[in-house]
C-alpha positions as CSV (number, residue, x, y, z in Angstrom):
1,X,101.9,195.3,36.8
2,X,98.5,196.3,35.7
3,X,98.6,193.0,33.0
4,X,97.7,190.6,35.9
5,X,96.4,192.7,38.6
6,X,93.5,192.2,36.1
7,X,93.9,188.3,36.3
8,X,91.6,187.2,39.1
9,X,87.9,187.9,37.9
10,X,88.9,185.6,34.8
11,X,91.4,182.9,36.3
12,X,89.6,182.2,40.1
13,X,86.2,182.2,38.8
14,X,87.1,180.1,35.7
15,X,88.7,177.6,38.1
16,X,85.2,177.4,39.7
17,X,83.9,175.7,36.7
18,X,85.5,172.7,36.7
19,X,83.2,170.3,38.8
20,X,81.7,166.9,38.8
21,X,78.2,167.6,38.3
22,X,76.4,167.6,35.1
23,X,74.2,170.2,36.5
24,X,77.4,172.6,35.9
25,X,76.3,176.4,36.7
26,X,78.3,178.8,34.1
27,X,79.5,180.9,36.7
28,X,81.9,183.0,34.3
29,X,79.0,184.8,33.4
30,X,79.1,186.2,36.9
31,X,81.5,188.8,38.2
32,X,83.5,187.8,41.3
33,X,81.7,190.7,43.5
34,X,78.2,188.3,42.1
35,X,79.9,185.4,42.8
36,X,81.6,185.8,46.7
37,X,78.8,186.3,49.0
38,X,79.6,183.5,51.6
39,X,82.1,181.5,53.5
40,X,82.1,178.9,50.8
41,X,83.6,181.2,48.3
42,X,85.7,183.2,50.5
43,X,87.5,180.0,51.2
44,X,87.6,179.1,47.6
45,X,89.5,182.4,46.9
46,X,91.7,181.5,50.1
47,X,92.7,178.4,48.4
48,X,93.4,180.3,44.8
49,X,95.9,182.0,46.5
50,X,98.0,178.6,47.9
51,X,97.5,178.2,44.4
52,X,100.0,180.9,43.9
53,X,103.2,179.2,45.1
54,X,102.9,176.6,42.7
55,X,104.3,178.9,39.6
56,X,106.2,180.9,42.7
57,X,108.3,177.7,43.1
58,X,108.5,175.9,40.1
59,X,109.3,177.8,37.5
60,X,112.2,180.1,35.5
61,X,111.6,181.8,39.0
62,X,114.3,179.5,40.6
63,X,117.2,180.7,37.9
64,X,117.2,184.0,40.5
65,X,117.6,181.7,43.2
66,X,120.5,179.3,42.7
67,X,122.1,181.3,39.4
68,X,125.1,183.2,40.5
69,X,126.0,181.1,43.3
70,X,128.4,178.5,44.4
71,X,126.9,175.2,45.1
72,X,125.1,175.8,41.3
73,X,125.6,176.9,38.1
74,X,124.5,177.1,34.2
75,X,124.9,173.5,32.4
76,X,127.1,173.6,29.4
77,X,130.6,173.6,27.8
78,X,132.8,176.1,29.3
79,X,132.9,178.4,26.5
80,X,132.3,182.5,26.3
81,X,128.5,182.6,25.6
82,X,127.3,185.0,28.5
83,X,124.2,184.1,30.5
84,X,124.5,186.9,33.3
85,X,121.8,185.8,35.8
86,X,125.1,183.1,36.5
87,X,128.0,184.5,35.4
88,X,127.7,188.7,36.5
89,X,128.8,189.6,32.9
90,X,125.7,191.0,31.9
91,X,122.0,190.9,32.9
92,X,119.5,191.7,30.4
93,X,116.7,193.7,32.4
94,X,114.6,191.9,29.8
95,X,115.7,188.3,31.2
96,X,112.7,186.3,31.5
97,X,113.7,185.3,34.5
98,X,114.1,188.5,36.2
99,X,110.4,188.8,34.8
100,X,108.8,185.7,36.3
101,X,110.0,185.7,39.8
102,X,109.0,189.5,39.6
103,X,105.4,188.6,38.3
104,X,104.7,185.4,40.4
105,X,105.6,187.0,43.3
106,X,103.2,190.1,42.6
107,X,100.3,187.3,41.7
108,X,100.6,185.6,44.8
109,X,100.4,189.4,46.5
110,X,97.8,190.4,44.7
111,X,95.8,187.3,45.1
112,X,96.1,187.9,49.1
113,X,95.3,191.3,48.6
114,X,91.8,190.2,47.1
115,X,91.0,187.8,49.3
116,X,91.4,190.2,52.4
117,X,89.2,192.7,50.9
118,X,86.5,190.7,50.2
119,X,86.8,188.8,53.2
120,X,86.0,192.2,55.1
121,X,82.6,192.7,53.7
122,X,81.6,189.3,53.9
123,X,80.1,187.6,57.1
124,X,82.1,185.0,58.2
125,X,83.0,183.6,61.6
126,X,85.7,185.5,63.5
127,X,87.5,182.0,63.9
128,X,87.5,181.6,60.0
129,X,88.4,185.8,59.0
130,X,91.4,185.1,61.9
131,X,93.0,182.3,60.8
132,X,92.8,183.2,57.0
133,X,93.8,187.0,57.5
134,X,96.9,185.8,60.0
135,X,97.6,183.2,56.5
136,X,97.2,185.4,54.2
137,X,99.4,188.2,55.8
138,X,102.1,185.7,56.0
139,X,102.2,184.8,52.4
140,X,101.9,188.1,51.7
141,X,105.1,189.1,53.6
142,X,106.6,185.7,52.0
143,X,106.4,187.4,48.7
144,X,107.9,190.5,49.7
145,X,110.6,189.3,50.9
146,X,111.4,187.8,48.1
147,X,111.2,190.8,46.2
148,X,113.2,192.9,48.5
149,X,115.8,191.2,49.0
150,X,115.8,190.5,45.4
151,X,115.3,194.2,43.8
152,X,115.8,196.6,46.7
153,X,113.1,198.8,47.6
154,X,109.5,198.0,45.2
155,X,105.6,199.1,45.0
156,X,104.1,198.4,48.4
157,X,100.8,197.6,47.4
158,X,98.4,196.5,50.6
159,X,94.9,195.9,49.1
160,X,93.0,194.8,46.0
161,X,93.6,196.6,42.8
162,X,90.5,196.8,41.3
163,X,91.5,199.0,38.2
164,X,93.7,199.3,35.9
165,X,97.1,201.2,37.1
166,X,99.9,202.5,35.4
167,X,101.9,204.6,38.2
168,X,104.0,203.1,41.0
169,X,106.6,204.3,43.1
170,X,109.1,202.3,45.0
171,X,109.1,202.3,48.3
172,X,112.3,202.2,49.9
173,X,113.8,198.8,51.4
174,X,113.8,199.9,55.0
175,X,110.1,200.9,54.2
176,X,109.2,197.2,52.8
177,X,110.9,195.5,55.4
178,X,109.0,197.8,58.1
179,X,105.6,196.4,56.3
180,X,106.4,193.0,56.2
181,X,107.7,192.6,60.1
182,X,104.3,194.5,60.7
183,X,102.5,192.0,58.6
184,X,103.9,189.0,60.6
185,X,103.9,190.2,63.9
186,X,100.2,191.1,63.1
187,X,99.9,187.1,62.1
188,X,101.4,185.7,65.0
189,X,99.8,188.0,67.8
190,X,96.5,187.6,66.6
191,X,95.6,184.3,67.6
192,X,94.4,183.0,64.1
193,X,97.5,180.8,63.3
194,X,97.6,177.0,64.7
195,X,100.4,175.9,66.8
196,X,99.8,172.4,65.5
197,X,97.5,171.6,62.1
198,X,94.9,168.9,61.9
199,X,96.0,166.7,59.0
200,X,93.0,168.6,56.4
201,X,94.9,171.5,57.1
202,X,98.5,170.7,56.8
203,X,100.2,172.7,53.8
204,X,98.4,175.7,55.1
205,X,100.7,178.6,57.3
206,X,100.9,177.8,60.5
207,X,102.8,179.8,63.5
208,X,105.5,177.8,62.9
209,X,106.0,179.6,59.3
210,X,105.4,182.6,60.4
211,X,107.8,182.9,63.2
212,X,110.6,181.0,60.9
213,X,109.9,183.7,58.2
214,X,109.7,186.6,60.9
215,X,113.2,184.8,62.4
216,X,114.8,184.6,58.9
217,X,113.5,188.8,58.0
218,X,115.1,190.1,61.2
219,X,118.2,187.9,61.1
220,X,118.6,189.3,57.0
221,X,117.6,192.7,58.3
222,X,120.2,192.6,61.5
223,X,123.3,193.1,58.8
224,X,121.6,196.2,56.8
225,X,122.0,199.8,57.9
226,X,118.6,200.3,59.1
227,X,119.2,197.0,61.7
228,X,116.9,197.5,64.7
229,X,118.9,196.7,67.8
230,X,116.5,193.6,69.0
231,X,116.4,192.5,65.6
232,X,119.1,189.1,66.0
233,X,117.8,188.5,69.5
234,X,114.4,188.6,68.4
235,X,115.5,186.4,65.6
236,X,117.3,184.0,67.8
237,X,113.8,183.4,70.1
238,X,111.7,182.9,67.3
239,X,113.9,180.4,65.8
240,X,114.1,178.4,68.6
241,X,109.8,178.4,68.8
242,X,110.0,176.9,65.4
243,X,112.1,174.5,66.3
244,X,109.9,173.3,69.7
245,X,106.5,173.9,67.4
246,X,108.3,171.2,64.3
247,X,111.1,169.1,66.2
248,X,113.3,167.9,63.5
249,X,113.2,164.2,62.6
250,X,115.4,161.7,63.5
251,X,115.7,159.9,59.9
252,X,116.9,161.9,56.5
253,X,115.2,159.0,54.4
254,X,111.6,160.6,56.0
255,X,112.1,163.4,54.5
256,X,113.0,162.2,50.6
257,X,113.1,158.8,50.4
258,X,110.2,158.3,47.7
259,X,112.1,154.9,46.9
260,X,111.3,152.6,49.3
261,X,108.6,154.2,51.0
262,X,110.2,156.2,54.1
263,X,109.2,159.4,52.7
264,X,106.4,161.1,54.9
265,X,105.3,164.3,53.3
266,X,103.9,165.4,56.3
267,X,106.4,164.9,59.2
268,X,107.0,167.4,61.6
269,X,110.2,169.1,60.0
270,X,107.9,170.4,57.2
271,X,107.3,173.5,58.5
272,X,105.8,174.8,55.4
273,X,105.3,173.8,51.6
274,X,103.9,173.5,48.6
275,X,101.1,171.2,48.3
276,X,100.2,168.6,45.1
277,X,97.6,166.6,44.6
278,X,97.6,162.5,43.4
279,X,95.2,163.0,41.1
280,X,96.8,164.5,38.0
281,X,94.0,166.4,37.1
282,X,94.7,168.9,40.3
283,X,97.6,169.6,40.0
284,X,98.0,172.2,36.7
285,X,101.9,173.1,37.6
286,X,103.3,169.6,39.0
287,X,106.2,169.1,41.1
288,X,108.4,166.9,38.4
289,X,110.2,170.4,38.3
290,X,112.6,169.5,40.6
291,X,112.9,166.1,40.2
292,X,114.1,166.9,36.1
293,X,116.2,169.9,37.4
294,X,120.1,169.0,38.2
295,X,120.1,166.3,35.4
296,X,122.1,166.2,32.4
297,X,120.4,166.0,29.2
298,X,120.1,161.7,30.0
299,X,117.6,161.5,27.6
300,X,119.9,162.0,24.5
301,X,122.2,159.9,25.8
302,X,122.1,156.0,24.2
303,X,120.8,154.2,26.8
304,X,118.1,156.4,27.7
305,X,117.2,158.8,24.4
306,X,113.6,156.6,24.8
307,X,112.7,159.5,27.4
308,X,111.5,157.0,29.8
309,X,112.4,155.2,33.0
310,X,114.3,155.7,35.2
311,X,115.7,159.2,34.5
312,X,112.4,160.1,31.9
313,X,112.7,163.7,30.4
314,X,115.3,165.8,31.8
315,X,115.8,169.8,32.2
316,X,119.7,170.8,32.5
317,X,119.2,173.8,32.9
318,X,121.4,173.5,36.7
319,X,124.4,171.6,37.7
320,X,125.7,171.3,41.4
321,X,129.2,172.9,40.9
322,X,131.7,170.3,41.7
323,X,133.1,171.5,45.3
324,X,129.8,170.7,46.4
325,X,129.6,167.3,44.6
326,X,133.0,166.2,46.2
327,X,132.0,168.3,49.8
328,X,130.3,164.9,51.2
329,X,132.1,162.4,53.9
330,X,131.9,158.8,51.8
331,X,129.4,157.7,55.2
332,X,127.4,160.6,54.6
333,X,123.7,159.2,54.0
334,X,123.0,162.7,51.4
335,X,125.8,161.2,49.6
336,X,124.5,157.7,48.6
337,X,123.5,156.6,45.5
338,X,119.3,157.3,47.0
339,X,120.3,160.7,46.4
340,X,123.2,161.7,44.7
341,X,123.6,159.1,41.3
342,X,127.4,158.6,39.9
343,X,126.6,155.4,38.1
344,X,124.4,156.0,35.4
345,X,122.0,153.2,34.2
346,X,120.2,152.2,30.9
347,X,116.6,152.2,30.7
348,X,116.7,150.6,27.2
349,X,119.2,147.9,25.7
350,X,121.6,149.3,23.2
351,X,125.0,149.1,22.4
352,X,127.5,152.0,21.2
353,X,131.0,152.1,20.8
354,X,131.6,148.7,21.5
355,X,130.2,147.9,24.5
356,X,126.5,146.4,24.9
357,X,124.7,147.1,27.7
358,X,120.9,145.6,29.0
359,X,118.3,147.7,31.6
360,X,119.8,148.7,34.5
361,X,123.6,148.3,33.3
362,X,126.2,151.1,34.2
363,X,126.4,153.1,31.4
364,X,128.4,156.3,32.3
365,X,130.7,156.5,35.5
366,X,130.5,160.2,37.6
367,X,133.6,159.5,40.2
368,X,134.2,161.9,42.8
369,X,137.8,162.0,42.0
370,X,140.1,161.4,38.8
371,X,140.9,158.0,38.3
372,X,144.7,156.2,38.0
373,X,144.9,154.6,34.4
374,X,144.7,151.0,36.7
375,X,141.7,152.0,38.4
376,X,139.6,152.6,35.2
377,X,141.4,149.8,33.9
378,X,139.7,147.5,36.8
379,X,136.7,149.2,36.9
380,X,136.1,148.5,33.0
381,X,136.4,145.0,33.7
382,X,134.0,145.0,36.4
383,X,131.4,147.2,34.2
384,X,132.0,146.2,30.5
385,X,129.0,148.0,29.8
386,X,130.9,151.0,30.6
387,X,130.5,153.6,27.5
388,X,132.3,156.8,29.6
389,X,134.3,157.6,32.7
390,X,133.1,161.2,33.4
391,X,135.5,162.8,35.8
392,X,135.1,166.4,38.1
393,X,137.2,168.3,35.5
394,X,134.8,167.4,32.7
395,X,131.4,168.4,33.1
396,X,131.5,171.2,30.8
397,X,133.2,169.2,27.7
398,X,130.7,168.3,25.4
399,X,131.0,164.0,24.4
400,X,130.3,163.1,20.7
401,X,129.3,159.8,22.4
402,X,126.4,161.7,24.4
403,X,125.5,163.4,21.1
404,X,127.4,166.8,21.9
405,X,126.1,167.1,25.7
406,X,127.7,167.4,28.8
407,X,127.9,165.1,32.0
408,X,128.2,165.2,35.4
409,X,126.4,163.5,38.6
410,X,122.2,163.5,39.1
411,X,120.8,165.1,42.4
412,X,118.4,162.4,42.8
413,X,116.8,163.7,46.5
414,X,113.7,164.6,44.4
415,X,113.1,161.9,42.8
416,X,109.2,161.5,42.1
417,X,107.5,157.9,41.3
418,X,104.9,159.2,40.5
419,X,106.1,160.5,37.1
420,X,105.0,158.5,34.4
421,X,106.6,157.9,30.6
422,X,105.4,159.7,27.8
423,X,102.0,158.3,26.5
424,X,99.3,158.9,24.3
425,X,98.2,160.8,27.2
426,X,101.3,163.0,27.3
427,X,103.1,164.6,24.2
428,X,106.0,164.3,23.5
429,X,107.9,167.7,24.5
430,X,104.9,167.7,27.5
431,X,106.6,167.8,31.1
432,X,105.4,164.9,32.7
433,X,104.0,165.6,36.0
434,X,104.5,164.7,39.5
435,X,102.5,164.8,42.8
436,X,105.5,165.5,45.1
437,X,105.1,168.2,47.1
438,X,107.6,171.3,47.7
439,X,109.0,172.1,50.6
440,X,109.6,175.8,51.1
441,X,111.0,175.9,55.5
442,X,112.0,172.7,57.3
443,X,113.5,172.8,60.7
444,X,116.9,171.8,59.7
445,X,117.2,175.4,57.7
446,X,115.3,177.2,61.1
447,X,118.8,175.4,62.8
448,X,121.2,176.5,60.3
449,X,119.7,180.0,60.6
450,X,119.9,179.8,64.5
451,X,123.5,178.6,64.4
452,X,124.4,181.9,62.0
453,X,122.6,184.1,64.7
454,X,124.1,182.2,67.7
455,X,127.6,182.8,65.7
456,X,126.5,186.5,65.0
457,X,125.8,187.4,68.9
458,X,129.0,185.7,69.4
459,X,128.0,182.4,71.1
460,X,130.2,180.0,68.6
461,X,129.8,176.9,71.0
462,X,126.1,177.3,70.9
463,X,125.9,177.7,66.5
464,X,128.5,174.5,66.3
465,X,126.1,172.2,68.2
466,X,123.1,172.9,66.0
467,X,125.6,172.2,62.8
468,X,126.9,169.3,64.2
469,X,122.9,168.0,64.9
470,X,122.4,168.5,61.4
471,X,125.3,166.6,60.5
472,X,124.6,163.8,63.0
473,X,121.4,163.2,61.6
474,X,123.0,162.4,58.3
475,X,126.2,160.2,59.9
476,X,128.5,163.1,59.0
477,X,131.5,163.4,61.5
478,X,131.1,166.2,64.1
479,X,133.0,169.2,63.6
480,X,135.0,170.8,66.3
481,X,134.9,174.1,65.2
482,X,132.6,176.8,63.1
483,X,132.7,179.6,61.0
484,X,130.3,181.3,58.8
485,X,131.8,179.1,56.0
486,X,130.9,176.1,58.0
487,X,127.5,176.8,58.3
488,X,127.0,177.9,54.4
489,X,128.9,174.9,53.6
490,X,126.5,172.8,55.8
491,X,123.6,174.8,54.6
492,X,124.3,173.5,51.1
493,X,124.8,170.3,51.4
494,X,121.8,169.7,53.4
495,X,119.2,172.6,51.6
496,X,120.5,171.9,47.5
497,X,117.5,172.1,45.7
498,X,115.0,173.7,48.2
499,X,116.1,177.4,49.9
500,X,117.0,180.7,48.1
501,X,120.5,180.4,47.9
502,X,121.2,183.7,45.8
503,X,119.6,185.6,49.1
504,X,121.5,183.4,51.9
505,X,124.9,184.8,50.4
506,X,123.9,188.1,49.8
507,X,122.4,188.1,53.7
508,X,125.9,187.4,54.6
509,X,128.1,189.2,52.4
510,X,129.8,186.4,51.1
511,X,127.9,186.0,47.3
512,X,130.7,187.0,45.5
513,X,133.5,185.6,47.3
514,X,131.9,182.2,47.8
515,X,130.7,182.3,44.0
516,X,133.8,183.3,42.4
517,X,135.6,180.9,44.4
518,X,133.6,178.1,43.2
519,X,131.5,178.9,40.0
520,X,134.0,178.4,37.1
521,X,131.5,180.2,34.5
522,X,132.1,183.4,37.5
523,X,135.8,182.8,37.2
524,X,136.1,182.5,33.5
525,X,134.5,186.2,33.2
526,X,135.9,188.1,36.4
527,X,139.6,188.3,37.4
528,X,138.8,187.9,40.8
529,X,135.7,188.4,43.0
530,X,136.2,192.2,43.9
531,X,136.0,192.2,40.0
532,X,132.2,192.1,40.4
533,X,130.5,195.2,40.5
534,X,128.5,195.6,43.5
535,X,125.3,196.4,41.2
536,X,125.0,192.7,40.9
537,X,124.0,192.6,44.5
538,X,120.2,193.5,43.2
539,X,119.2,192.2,39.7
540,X,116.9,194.6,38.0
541,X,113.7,195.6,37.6
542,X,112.1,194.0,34.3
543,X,112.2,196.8,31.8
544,X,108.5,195.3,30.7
545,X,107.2,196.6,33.7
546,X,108.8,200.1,34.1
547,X,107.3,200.8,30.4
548,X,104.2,199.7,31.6
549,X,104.2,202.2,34.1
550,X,105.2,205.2,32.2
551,X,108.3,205.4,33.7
552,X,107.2,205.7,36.8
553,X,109.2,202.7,38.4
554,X,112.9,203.6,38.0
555,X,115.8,201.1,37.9
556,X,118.6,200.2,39.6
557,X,121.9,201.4,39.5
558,X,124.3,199.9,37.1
559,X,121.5,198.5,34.7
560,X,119.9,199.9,31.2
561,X,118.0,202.3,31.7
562,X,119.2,203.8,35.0
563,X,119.4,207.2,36.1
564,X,122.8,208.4,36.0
């Protein structure tokens, strides 16, 4: 851990450089104790640590949240290479991804960390050291979270690291999760966190994330062995705050609609996220993450190997599974073509295999179910430009026509118009960046989350109307019954792309049914899903960072390395 609990004195006060003036002050010849004497800077090294989520979120971090599940999985042909993050075969404890969301998570920590130790030598108002310190503590517990429910019990560390440190012990999981209710009840009672934000503040926490994120810990925590007994009634009544403090909105398209305009990045279902800037030169890690992600590799395709509009560079490195693809009602708006694309258009004209095709022809056809011979027939005639029929039993053969890549549908609920094509501005290989921002909480997981607590305390009546609200939002058919199925089944279709859905399953026991049932990379390694060794239920800790501390940190059970 020591290698960026080091990071701050460099990174925040390089950051401080950049400015307008041409009077610039070289302040990275001052160290950060020179440097944070006031208000000003305090709330300069507040911000640094918002800065925090950006890599938190955007990153190889999300292979630990979608790999290994059901509604996602690994692009690629079906064949016996191993990537275990997805497929529970193996899991290097080198994996960089088991690295990142390890290290990011720590940064954003330790950034808090720093800022609330400064902050208590520095004299500020008590409005201004109460509403950052209630902030800061909740982004702090955020991270934790994370990281317990991802690795069992880890270091608890609860103020700034100001030398280098090579020993840490895990604490245990009850012990984390002890510290992070503390940390948010702390938050909330203290009076420092808004009810409603002025619009300079919005993106900042609020009490609304707090008590979502203090619901969502004491729901997780109610199905462990260390449950408190008011943990899911507590749960339930901070859930529905949340939902009084950020009423859900009455219009999907306001919430991703980039397209025509509808989208509103600040309308009261954002209960929290990740904030970009319009001006490219702010925003170092851009959002285009997610907008590229859940894409085949369009840009070898012909047709669209210009890397440009409309599908620009793409990262495959995720494909919704196809359950979830063919799990929408026809009516159902998250399954038009605004946000989930079968019909694959050129950007450039071309022609291969016969068929020519101009800008914004069909070029490759995703149906939701196989075709008859007549049906492909007729829709050939209707789309001559045509080039391949790609149906749900396919998207892991590699087509010579797509130059040895797979195919399957775009998620297109992220899509970002404000990434541009490669220029002399942007190399090529460059991510081109976006300015969307990321949400992290919105009120229609807060009512999922209240539905699986209302079904948990055994109220099923009151769990299937806040489903069914979700669904009538989105002009899905009302269900007249509910499950915990239901509700993960709803939960995916509505939250693709945005919450952790490696730690939803494992909060309610059903990660390796539900992902041996519909991850065909799972079922191609495992006979069935009592096949997969418990183990997998916490990935490991990155073998980096128990060398680092002299063997101090000790592994989980079932991994390299681990005690026997």
């Amino acid at each position: 851990m020591n290698n960026y609990i080091k990071v701050f004195a460099t990174g925040f006060l390089g950051l401080v450089m950049v400015s307008c003036s041409l009077d610039e002050v070289n302040y990275s010849a001052e160290t950060s104790e020179e440097y944070i004497k006031g208000e000003t800077q305090y709330e300069e090294l507040v911000s640094a640590t918002y800065m925090k989520l950006r890599p938190l979120i955007s990153s190889t971090t999300t292979d630990l949240m979608w790999y290994g599940t059901d509604i996602y999985s690994r692009t690629g042909e079906m064949s016996d290479a191993q990537v275990g993050i997805d497929d529970y075969s193996y899991i290097n404890t080198s994996d960089a991804s088991v690295y990142d969301f390890w290290c990011k998570n720590y940064d954003l920590i330790n950034q808090a960390n720093t800022a609330m130790t400064r902050g208590e030598n520095l004299d500020l108002s008590e409005d201004i050291r109460s509403k950052r310190t209630a902030e800061l503590l909740a982004l702090r517990a955020y991270a934790y979270f994370n990281l317990v429910e991802t690795y069992g019990g880890v270091p608890l560390l609860l103020s700034e690291v100001t030398e280098p440190t090579f020993s840490f012990t895990r604490a245990s999981e009850e012990e984390v999760y002890k510290q992070i209710v503390t940390d948010l009840e702390t938050a909330i009672q203290s009076n420092g966190l808004d009810e409603a934000l002025a619009a300079d503040d919005f993106g900042r926490v609020d009490m609304g994330m707090a008590k979502h994120l203090l619901g969502k810990i004491l729901l997780t925590r109610s199905y462990k062995s260390f449950a408190q007994s008011d943990d899911l009634s507590r749960a339930i009544t901070y859930f529905k705050d949340v939902i009084a403090l950020h009423p859900m909105v009455d219009n999907w398209d306001i919430l991703f609609d980039t397209q025509t305009g509808t989208y509103q990045y600040n309308n009261s279902e954002v209960i929290f996220s990740v904030r970009y800037s319009s001006n490219q030169l702010y925003n170092s890690e851009g959002s285009s993450g997610l907008y590229q992600h859940f894409h085949p590799s369009i840009d070898r395709f012909p047709g669209n190997a210009h890397r440009g509009a409309p599908y620009w560079r793409c990262d495959p490195s995720y494909r919704a599974n196809e359950d979830y693809l063919a799990s929408f009602e026809d009516q159902d708006i998250r399954n038009s073509s605004k946000y989930l694309v079968r019909e694959i258009v050129a950007g450039v004209a071309g022609s291969v295999d016969g068929h020519t095709f101009d800008v914004g022809d069909v070029v490759i056809y995703c149906p939701k179910y196989e075709m008859s011979d007549a049906e492909i027939s007729q829709y050939q005639e209707q789309h001559p430009s045509v080039y391949l029929i790609c149906f749900p039993d396919q998207y892991n053969i590699l087509f010579p026509i797509l130059n040895q890549s797979v195919c399957y549908p775009l998620v297109y609920k992220f899509y970002d118009p404000e990434v541009t094509e490669y220029t002399g501005n942007v190399s090529e290989g460059e991510d081109p960046r976006g300015s969307r921002d990321i949400y992290i909480f919105r009120t229609a997981e807060t009512k999922l989350l209240l539905a699986e607590a209302y079904l948990k305390n055994n109220e099923p009546a009151k769990a299937l109307s806040e489903v069914n609200d979700i669904r009538r939002r989105v002009n899905a058919s009302a269900l007249s019954s509910v499950d915990l199925d239901v509700i993960l089944d709803e939960s995916g279709r509505e939250l693709f792309g945005e919450a952790n859905r490696w730690m939803d399953l494992k909060r309610t026991g059903k990660l390796f049914e539900r992902a041996y049932k519909y991850n065909k990379f799972i079922q191609r390694h495992h006979s069935s899903a009592d096949d997969i060794a418990d183990y997998f239920l916490l990935r490991p800790i990155p073998q980096t960072e128990i060398d680092r501390s002299n063997k101090t940190l000790t592994q989980n059970p079932g991994y390299a390395g681990a005690a026997e």
